[in-house]
VEXVO-453758 format. One record per residue: residue in three letters; x, y, z of N, C-alpha, C in turn; residue number from 1. Coordinates in pm, whole numbers, plus 50000, padded with zeros to 5 digits. Layout:
! residues N
   res     n_u     n_v     n_w    ca_u    ca_v    ca_w     c_u     c_v     c_w     n
   ALA       X       Y       Z       X       Y       Z       X       Y       Z   NUM
...
This chain:
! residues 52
   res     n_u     n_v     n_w    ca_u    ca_v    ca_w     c_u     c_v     c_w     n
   UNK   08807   61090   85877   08906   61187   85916   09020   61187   85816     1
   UNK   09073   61291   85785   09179   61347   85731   09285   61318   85762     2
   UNK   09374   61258   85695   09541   61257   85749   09648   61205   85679     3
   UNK   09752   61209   85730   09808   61254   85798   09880   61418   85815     4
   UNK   09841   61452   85940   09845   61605   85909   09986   61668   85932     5
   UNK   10004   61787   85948   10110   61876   85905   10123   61866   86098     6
   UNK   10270   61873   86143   10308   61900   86228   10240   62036   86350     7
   UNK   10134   61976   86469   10078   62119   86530   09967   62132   86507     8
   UNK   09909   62065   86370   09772   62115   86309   09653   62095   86436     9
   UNK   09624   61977   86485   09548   61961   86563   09528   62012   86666    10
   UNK   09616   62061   86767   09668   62117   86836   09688   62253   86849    11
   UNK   09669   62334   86721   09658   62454   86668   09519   62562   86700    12
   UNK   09506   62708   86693   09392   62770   86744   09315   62728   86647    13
   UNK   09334   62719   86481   09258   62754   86381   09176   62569   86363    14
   UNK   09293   62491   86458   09139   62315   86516   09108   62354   86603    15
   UNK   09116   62420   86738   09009   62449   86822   08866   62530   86771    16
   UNK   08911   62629   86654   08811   62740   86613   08675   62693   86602    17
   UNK   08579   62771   86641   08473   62708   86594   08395   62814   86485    18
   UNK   08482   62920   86475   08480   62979   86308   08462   62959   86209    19
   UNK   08468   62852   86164   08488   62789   86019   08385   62657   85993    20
   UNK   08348   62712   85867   08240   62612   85809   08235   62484   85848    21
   UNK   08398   62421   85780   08427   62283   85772   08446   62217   85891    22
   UNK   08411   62139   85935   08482   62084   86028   08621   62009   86077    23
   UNK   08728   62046   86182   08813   61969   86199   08885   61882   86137    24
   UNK   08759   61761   86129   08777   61610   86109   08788   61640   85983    25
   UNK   08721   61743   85930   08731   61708   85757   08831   61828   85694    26
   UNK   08908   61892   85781   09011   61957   85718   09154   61903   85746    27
   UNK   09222   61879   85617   09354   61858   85579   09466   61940   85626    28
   UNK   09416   62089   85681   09547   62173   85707   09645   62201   85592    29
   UNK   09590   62217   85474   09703   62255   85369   09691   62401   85322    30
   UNK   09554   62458   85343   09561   62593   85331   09431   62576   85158    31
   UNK   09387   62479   85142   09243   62504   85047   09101   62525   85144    32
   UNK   09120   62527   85227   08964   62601   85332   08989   62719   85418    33
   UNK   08919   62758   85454   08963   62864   85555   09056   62844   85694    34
   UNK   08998   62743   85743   09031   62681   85880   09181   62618   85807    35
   UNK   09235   62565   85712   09343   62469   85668   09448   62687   85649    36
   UNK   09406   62759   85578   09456   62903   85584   09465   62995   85709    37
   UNK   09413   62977   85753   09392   62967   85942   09549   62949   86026    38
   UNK   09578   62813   86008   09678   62754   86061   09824   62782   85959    39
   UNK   09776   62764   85873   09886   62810   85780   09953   62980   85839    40
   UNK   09821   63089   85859   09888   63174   85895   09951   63181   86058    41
   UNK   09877   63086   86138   09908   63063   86258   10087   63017   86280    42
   UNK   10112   62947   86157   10230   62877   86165   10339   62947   86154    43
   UNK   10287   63048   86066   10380   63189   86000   10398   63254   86082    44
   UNK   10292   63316   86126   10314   63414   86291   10450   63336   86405    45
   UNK   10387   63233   86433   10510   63160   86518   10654   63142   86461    46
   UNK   10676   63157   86345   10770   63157   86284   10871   63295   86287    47
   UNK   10775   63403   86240   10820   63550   86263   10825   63563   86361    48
   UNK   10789   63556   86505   10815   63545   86671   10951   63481   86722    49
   UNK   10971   63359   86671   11116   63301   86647   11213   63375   86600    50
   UNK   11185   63417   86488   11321   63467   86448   11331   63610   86487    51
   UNK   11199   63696   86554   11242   63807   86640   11332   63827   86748    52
């Protein structure tokens, strides 16, 4: 397993997904896989919701 991860990652839709090639355990959450770009945009969205 991968770690230590980015604040949420696990916990996030784009680790529940079962969309994506890689698995979970073997993504970092930095945004080089789909599922790690996933959350990245997940994080963004929640971000723009905040400051609406």
């Amino acid at each position: 397993m991968v770690g230590p991860f980015p604040p949420g990652a696990l916990s996030s839709k784009a680790a529940a997904s079962t969309d994506f090639d890689i698995r979970t355990e073997e993504c970092c959450f930095t945004g080089c896989c789909d599922r790690g770009k996933a959350f990245l945009l997940e994080q963004l969205d929640q971000h723009v919701e905040k400051d609406s």
